[in-house]
PDB file of N, CA, C, O and CB in Angstrom:
ATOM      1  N   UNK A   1      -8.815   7.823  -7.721  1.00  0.00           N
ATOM      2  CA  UNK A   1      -9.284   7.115  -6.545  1.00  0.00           C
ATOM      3  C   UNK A   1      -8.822   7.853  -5.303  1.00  0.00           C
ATOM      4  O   UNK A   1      -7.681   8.269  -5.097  1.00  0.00           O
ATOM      5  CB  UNK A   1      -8.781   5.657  -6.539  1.00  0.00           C
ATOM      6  N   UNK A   2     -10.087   7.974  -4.348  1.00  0.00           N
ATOM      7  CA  UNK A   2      -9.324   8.872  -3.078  1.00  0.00           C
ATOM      8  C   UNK A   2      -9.041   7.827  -2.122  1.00  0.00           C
ATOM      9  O   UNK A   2      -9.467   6.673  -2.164  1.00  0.00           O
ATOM     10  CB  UNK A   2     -10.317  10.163  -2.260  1.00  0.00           C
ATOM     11  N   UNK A   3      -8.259   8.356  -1.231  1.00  0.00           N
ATOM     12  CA  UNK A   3      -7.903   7.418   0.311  1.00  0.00           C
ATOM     13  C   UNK A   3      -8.594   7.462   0.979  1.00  0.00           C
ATOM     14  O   UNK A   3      -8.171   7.727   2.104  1.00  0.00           O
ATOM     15  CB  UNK A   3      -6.922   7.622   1.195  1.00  0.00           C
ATOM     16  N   UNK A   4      -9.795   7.298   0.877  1.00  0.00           N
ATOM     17  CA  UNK A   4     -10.962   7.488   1.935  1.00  0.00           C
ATOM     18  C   UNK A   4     -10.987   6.215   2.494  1.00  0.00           C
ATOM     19  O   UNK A   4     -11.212   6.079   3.697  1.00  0.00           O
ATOM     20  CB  UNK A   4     -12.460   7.919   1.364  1.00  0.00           C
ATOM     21  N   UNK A   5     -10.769   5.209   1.717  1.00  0.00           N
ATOM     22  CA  UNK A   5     -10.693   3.535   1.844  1.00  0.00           C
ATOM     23  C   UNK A   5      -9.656   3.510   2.778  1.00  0.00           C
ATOM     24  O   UNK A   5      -9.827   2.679   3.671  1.00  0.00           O
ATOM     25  CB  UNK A   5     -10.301   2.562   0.401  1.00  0.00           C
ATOM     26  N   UNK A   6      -8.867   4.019   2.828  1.00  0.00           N
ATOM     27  CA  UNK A   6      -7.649   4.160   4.112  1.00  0.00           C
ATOM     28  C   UNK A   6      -8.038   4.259   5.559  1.00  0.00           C
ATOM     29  O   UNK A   6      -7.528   3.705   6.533  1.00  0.00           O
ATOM     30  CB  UNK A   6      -6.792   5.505   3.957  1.00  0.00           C
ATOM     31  N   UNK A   7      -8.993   5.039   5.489  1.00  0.00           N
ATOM     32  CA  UNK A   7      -9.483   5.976   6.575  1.00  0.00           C
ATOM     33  C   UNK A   7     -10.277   5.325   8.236  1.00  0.00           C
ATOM     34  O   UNK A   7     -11.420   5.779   8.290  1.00  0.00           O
ATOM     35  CB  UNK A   7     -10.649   6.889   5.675  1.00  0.00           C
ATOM     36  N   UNK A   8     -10.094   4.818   8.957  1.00  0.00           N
ATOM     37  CA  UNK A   8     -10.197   4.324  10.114  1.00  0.00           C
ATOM     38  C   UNK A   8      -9.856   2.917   9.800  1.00  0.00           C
ATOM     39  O   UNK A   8     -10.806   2.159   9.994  1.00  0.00           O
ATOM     40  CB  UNK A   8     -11.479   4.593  10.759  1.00  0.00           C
ATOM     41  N   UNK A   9      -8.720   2.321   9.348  1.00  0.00           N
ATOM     42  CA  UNK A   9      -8.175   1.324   9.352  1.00  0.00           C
ATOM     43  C   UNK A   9      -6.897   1.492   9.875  1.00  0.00           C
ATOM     44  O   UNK A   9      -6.211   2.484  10.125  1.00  0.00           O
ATOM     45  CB  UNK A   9      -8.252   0.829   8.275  1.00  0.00           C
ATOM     46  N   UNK A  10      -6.684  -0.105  10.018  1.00  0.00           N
ATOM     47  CA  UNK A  10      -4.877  -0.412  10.322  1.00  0.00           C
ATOM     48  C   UNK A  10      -4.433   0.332  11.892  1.00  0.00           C
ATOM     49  O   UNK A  10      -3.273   0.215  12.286  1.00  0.00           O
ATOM     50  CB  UNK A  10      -3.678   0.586   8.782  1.00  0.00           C
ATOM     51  N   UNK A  11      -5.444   1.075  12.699  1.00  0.00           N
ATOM     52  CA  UNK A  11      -5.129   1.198  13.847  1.00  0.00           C
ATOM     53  C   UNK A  11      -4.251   0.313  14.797  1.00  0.00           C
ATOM     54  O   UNK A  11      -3.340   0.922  15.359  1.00  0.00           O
ATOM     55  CB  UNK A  11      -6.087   1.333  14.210  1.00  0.00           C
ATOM     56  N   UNK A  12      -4.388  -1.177  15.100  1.00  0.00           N
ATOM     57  CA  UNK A  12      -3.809  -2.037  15.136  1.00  0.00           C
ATOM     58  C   UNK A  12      -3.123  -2.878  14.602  1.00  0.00           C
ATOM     59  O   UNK A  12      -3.110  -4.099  14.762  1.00  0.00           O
ATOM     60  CB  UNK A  12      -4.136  -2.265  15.386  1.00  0.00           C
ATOM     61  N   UNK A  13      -2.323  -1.995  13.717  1.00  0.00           N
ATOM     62  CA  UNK A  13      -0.971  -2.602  12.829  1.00  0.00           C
ATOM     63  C   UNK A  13       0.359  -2.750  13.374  1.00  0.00           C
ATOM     64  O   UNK A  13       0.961  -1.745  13.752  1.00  0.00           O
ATOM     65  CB  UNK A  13      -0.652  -1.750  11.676  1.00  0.00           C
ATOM     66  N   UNK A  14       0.933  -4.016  13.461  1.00  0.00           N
ATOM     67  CA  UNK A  14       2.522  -3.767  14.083  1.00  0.00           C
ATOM     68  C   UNK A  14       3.359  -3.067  13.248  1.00  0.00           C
ATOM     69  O   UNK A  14       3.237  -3.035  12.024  1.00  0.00           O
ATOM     70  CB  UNK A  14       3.346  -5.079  14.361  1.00  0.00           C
ATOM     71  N   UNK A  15       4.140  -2.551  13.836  1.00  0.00           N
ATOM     72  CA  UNK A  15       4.991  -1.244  13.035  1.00  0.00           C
ATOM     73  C   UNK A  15       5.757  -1.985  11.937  1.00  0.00           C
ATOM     74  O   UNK A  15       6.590  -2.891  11.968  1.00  0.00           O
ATOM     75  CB  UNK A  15       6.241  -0.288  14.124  1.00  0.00           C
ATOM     76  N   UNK A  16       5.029  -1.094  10.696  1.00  0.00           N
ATOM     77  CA  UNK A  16       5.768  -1.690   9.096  1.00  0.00           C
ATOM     78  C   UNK A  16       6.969  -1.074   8.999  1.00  0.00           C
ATOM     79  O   UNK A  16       7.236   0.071   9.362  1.00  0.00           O
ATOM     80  CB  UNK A  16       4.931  -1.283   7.558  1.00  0.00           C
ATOM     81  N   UNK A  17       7.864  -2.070   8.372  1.00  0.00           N
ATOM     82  CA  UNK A  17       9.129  -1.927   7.706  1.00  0.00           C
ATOM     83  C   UNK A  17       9.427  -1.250   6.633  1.00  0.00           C
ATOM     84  O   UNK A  17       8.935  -1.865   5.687  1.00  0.00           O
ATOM     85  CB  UNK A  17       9.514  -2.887   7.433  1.00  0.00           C
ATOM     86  N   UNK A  18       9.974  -0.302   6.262  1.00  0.00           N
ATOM     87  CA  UNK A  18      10.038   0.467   5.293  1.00  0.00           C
ATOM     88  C   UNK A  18      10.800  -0.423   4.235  1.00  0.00           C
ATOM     89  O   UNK A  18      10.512  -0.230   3.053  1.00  0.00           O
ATOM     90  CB  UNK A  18      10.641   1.777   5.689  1.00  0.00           C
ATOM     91  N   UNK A  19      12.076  -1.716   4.654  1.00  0.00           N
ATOM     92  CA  UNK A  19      12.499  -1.962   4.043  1.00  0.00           C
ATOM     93  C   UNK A  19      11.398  -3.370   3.158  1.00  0.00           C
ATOM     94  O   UNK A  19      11.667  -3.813   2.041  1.00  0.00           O
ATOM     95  CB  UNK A  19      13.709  -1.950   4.680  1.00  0.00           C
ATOM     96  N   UNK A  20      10.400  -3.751   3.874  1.00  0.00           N
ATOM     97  CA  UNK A  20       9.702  -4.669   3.457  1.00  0.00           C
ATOM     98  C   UNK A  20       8.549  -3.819   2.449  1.00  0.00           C
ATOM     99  O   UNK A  20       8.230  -4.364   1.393  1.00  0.00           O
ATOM    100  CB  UNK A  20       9.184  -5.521   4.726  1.00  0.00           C
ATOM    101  N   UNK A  21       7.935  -2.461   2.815  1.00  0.00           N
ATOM    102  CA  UNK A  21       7.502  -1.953   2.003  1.00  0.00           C
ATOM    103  C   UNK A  21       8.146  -1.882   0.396  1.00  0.00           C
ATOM    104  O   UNK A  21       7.624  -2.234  -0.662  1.00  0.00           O
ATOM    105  CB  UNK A  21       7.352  -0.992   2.619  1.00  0.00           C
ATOM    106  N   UNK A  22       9.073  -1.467   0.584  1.00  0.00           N
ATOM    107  CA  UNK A  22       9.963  -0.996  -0.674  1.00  0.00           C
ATOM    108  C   UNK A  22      10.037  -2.504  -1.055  1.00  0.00           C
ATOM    109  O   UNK A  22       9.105  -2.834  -1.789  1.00  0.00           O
ATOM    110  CB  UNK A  22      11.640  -0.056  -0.380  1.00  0.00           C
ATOM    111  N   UNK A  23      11.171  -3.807  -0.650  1.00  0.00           N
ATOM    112  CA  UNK A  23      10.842  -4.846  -1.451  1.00  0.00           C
ATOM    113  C   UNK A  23       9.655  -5.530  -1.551  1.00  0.00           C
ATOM    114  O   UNK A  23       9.777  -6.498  -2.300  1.00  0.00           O
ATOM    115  CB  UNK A  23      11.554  -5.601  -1.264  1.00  0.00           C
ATOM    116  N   UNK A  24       8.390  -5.385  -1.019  1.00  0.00           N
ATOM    117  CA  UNK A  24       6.901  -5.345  -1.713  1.00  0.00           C
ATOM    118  C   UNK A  24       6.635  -4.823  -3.124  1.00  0.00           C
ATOM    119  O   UNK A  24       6.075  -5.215  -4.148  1.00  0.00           O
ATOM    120  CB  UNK A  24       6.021  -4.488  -0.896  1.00  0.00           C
ATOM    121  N   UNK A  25       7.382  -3.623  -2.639  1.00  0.00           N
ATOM    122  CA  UNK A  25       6.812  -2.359  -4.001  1.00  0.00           C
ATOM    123  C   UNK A  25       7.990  -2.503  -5.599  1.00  0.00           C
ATOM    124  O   UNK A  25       7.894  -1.712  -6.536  1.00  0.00           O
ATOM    125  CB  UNK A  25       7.143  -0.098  -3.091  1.00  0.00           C
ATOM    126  N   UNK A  26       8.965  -3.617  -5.563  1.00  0.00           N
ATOM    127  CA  UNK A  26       9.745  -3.832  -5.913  1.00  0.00           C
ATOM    128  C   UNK A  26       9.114  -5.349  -6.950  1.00  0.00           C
ATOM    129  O   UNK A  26       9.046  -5.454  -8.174  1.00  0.00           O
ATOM    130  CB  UNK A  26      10.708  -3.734  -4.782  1.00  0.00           C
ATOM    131  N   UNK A  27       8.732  -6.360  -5.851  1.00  0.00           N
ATOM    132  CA  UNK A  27       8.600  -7.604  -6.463  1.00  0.00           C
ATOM    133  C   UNK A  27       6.839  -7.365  -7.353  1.00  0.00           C
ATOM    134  O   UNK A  27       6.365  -8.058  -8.254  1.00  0.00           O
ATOM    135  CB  UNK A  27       8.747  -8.999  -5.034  1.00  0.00           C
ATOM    136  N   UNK A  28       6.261  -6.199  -6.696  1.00  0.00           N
ATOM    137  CA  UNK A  28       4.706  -6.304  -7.157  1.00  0.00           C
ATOM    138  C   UNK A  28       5.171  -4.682  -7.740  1.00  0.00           C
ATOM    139  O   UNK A  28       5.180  -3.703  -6.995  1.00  0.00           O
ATOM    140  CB  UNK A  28       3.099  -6.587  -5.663  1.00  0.00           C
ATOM    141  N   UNK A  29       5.396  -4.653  -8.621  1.00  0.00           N
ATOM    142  CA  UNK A  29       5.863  -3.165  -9.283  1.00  0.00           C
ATOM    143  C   UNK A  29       4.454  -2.846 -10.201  1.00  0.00           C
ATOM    144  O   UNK A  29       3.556  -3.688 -10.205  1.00  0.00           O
ATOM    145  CB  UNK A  29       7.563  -3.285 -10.471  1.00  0.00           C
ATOM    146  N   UNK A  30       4.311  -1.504 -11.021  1.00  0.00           N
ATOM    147  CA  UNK A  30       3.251  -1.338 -11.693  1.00  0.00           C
ATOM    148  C   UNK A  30       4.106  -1.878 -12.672  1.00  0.00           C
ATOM    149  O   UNK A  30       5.310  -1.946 -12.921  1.00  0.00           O
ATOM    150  CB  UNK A  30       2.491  -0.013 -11.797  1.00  0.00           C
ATOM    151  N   UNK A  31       2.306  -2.469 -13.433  1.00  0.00           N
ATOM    152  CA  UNK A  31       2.225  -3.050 -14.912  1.00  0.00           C
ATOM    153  C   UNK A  31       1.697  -2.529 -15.927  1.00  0.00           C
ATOM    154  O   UNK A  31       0.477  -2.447 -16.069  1.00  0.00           O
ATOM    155  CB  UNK A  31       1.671  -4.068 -15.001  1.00  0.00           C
ATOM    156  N   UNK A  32       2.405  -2.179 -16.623  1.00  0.00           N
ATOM    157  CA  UNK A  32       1.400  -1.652 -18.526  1.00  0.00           C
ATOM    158  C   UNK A  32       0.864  -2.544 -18.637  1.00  0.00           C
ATOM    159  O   UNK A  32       1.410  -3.636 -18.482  1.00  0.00           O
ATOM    160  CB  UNK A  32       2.144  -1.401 -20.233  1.00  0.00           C
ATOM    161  N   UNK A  33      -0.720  -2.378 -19.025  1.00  0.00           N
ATOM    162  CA  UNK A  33      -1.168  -3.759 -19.633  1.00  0.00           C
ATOM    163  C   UNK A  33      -1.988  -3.232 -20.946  1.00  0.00           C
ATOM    164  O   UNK A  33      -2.344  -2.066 -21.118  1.00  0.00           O
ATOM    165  CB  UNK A  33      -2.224  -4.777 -18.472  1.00  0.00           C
ATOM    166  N   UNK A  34      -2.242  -4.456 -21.944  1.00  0.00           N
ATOM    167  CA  UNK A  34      -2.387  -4.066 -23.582  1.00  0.00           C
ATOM    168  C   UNK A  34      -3.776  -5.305 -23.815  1.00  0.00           C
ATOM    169  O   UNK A  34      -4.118  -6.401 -23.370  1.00  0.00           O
ATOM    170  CB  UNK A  34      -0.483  -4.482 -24.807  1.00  0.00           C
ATOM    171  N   UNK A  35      -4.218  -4.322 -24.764  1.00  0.00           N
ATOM    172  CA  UNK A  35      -5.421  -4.990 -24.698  1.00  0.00           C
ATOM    173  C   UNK A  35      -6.084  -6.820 -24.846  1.00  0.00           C
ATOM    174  O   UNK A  35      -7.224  -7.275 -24.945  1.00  0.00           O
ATOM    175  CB  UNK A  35      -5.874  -4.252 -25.606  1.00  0.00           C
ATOM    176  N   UNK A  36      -4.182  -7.702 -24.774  1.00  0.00           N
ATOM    177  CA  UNK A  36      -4.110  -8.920 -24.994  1.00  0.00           C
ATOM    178  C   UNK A  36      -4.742  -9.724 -23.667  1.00  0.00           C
ATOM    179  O   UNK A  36      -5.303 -10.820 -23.643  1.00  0.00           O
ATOM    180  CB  UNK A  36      -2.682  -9.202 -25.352  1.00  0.00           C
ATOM    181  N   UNK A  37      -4.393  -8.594 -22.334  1.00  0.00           N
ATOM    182  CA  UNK A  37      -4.367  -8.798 -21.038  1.00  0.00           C
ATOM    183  C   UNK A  37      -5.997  -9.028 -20.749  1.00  0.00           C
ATOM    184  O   UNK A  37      -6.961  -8.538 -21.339  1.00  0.00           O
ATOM    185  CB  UNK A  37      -3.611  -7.553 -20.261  1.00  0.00           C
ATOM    186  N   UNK A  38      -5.946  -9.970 -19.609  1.00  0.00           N
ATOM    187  CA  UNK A  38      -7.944 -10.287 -18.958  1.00  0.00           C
ATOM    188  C   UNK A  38      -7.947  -9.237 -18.221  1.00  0.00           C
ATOM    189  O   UNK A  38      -7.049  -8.434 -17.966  1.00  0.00           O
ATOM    190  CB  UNK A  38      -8.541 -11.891 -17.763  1.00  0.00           C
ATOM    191  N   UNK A  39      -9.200  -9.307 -17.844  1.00  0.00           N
ATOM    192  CA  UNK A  39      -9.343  -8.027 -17.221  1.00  0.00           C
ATOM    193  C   UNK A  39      -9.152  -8.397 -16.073  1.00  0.00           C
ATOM    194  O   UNK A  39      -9.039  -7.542 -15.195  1.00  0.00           O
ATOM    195  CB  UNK A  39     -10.518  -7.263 -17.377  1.00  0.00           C
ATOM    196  N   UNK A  40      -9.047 -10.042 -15.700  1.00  0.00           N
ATOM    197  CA  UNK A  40      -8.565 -11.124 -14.339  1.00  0.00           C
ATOM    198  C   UNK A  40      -7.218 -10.508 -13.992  1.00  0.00           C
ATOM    199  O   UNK A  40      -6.978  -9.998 -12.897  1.00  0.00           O
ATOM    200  CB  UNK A  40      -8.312 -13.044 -14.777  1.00  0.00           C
ATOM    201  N   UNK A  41      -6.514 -10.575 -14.816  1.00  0.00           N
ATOM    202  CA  UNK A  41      -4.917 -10.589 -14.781  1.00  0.00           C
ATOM    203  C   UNK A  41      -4.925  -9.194 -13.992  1.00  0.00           C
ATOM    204  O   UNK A  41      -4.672  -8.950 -12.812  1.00  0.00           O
ATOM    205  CB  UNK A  41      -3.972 -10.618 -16.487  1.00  0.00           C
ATOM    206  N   UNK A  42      -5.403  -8.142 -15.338  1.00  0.00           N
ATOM    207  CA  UNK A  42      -5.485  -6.413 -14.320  1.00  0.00           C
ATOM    208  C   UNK A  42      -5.823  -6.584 -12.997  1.00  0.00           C
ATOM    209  O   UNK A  42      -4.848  -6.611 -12.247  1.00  0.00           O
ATOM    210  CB  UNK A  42      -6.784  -5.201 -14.806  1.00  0.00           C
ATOM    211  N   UNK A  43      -6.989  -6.717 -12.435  1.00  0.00           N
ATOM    212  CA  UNK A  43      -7.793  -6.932 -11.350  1.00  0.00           C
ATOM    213  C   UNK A  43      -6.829  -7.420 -10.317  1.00  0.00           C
ATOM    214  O   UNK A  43      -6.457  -6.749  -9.354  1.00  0.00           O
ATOM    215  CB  UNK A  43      -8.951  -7.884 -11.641  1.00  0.00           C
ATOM    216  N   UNK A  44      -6.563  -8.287 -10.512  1.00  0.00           N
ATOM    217  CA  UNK A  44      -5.374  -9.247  -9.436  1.00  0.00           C
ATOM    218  C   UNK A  44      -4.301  -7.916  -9.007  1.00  0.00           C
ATOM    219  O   UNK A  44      -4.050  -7.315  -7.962  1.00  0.00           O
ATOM    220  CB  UNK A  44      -4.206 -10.888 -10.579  1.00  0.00           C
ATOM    221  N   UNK A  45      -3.781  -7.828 -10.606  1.00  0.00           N
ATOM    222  CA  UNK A  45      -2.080  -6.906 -10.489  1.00  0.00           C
ATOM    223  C   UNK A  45      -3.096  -5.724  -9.503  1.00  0.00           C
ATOM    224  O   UNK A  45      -2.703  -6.054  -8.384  1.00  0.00           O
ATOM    225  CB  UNK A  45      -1.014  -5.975 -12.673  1.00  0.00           C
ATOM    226  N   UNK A  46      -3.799  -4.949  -9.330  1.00  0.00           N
ATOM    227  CA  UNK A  46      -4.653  -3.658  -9.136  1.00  0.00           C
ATOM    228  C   UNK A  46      -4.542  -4.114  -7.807  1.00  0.00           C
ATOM    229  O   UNK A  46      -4.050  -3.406  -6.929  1.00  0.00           O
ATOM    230  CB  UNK A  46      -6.249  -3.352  -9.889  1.00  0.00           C
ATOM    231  N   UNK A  47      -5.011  -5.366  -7.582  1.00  0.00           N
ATOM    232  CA  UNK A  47      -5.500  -5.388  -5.543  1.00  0.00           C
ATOM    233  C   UNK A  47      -3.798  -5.986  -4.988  1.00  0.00           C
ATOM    234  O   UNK A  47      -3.456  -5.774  -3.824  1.00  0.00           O
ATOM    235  CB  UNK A  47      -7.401  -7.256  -4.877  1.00  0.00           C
ATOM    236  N   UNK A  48      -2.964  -6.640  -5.859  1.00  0.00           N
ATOM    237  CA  UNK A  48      -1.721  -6.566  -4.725  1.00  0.00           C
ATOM    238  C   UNK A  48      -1.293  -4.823  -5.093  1.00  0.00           C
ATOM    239  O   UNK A  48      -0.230  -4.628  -4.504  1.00  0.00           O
ATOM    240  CB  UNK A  48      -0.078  -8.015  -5.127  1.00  0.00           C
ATOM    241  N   UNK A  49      -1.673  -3.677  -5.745  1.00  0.00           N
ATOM    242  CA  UNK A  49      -0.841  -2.704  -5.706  1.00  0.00           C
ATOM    243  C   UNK A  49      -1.656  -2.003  -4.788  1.00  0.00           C
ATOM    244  O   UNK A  49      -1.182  -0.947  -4.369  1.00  0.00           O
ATOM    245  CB  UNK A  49      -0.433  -2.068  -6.983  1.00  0.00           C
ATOM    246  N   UNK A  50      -2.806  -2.352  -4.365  1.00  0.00           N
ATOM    247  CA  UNK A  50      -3.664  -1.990  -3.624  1.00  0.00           C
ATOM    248  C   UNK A  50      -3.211  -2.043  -2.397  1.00  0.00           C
ATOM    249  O   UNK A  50      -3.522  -1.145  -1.615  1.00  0.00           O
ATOM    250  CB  UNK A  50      -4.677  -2.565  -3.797  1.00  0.00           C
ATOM    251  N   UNK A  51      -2.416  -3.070  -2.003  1.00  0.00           N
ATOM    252  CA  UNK A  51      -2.328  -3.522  -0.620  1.00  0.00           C
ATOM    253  C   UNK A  51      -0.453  -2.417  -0.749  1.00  0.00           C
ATOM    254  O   UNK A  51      -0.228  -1.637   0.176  1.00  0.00           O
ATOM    255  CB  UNK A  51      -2.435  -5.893  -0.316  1.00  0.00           C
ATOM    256  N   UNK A  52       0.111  -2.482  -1.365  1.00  0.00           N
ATOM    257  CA  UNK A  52       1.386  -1.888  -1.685  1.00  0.00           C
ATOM    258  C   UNK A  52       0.462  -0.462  -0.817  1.00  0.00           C
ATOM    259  O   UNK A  52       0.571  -0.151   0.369  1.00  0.00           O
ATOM    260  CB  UNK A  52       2.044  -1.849  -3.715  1.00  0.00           C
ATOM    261  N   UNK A  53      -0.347   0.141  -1.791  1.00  0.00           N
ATOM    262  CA  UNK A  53      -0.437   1.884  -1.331  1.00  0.00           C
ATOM    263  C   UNK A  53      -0.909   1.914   0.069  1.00  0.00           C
ATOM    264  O   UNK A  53      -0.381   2.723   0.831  1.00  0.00           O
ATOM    265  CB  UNK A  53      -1.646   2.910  -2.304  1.00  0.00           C
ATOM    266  N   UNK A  54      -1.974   1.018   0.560  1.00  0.00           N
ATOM    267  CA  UNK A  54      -2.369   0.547   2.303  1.00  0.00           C
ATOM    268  C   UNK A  54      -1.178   0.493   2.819  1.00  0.00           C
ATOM    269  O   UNK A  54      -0.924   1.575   3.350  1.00  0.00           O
ATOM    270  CB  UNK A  54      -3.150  -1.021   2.674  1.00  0.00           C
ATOM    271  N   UNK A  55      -0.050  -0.495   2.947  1.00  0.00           N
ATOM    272  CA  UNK A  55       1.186  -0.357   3.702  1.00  0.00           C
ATOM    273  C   UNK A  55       1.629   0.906   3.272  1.00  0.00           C
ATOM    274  O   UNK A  55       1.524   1.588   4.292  1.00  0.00           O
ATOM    275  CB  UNK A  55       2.240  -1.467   3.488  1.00  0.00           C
ATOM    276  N   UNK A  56       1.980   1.493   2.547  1.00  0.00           N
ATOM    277  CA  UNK A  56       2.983   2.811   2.058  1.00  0.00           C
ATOM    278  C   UNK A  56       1.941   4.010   3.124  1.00  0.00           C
ATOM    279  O   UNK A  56       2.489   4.814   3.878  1.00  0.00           O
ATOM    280  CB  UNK A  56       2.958   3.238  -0.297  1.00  0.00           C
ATOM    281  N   UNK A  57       0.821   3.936   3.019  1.00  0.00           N
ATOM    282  CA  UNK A  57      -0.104   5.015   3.498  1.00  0.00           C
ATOM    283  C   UNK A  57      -0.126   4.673   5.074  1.00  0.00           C
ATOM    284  O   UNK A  57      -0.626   5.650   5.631  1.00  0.00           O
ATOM    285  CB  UNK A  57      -1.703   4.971   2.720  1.00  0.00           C
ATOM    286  N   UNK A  58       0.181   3.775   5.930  1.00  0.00           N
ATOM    287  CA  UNK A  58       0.247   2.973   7.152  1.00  0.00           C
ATOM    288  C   UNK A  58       1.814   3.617   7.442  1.00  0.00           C
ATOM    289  O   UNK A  58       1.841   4.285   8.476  1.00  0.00           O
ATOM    290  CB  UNK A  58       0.031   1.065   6.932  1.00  0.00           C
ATOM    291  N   UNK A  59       2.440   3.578   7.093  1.00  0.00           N
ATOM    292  CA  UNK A  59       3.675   3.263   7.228  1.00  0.00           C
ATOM    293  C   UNK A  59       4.063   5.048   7.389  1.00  0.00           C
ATOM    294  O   UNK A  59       4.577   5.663   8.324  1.00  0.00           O
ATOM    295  CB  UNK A  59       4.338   2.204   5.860  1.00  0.00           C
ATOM    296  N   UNK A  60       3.568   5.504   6.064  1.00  0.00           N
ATOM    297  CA  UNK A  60       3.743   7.228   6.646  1.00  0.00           C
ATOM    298  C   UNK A  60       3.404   7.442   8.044  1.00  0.00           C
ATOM    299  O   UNK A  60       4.214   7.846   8.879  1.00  0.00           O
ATOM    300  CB  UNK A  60       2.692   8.349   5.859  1.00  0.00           C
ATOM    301  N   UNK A  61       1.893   7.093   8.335  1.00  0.00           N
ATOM    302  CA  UNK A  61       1.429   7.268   9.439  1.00  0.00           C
ATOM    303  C   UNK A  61       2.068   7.386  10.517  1.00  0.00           C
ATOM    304  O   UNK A  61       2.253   8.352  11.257  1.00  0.00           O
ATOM    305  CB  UNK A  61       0.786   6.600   9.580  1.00  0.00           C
ATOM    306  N   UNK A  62       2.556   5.796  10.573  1.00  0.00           N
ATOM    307  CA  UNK A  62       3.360   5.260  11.880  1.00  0.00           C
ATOM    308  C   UNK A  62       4.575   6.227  12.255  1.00  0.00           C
ATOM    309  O   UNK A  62       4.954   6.566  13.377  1.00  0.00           O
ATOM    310  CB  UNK A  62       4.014   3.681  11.587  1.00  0.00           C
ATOM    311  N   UNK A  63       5.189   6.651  10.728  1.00  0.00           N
ATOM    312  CA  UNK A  63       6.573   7.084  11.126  1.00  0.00           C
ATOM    313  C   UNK A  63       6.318   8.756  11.248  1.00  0.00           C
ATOM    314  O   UNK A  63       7.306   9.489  11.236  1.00  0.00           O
ATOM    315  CB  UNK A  63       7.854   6.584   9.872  1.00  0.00           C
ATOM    316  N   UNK A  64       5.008   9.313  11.362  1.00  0.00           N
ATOM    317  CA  UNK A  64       4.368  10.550  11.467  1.00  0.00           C
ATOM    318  C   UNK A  64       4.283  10.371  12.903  1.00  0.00           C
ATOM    319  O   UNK A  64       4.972  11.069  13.647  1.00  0.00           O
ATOM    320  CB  UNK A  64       3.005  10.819  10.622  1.00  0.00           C
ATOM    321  N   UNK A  65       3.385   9.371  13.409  1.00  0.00           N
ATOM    322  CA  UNK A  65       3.565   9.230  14.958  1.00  0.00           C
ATOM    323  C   UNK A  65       4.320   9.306  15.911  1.00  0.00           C
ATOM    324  O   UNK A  65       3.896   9.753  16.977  1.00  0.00           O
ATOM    325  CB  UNK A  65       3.405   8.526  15.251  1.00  0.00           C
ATOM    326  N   UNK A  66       5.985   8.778  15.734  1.00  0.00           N
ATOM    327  CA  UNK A  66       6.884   8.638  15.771  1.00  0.00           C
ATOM    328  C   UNK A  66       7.555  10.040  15.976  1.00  0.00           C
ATOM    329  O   UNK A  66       7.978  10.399  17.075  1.00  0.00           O
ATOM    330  CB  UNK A  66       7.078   7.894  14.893  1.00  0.00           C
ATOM    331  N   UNK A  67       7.641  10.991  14.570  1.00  0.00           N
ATOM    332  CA  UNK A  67       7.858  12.414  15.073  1.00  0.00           C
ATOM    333  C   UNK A  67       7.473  13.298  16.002  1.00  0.00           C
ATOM    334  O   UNK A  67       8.117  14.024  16.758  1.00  0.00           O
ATOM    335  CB  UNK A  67       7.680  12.975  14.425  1.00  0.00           C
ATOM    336  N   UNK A  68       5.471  13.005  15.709  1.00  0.00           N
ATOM    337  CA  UNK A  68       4.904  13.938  16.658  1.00  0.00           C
ATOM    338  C   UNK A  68       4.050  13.232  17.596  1.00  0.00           C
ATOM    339  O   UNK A  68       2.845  13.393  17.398  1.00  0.00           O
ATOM    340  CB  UNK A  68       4.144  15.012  15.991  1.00  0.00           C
ATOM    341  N   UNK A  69       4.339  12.583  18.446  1.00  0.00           N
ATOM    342  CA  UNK A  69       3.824  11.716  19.204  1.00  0.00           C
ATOM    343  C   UNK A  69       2.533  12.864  19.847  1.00  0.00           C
ATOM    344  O   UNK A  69       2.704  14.082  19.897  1.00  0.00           O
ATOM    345  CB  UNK A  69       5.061  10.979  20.283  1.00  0.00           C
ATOM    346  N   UNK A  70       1.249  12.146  20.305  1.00  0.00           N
ATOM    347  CA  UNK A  70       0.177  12.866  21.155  1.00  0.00           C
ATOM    348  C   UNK A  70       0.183  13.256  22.266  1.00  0.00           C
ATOM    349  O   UNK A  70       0.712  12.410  22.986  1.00  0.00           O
ATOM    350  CB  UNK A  70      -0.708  12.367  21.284  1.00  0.00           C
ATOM    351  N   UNK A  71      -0.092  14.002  22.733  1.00  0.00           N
ATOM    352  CA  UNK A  71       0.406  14.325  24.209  1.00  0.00           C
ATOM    353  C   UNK A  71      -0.729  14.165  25.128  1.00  0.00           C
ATOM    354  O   UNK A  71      -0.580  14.364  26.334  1.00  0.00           O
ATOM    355  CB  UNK A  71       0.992  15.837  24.384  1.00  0.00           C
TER     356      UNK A  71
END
């Protein structure tokens, strides 16, 4: 999957927490799943890890901005 879905979003995001990222990426961790699993259950786990890689990919950004501010 590419980050293209990333791509002119979140412009107007208040500046993310790295420490809220990480306990995001902590309480919604990746899941093995076996063929007992719905494909509901996957789907769900897939769009909160979805929103995990949006903040993580936001969050580079911001703290990219931060270094090299625009002149």
């Amino acid at each position: 999957m590419s980050n293209n879905y990333m791509k002119g979003r979140g412009e107007t995001l208040p500046p993310i927490s790295s420490t809220l990222v990480n306990e995001l990426d902590t309480i919604f961790a990746i899941k093995e799943f076996s063929p007992e699993n719905s494909k509901d259950e996957m789907m769900y786990h897939y769009g909160q890890r979805s929103v995990i890689r949006f903040l993580k990919h936001h969050l580079i950004l911001q703290q990219d901005n931060i270094l090299n501010p625009k002149e």
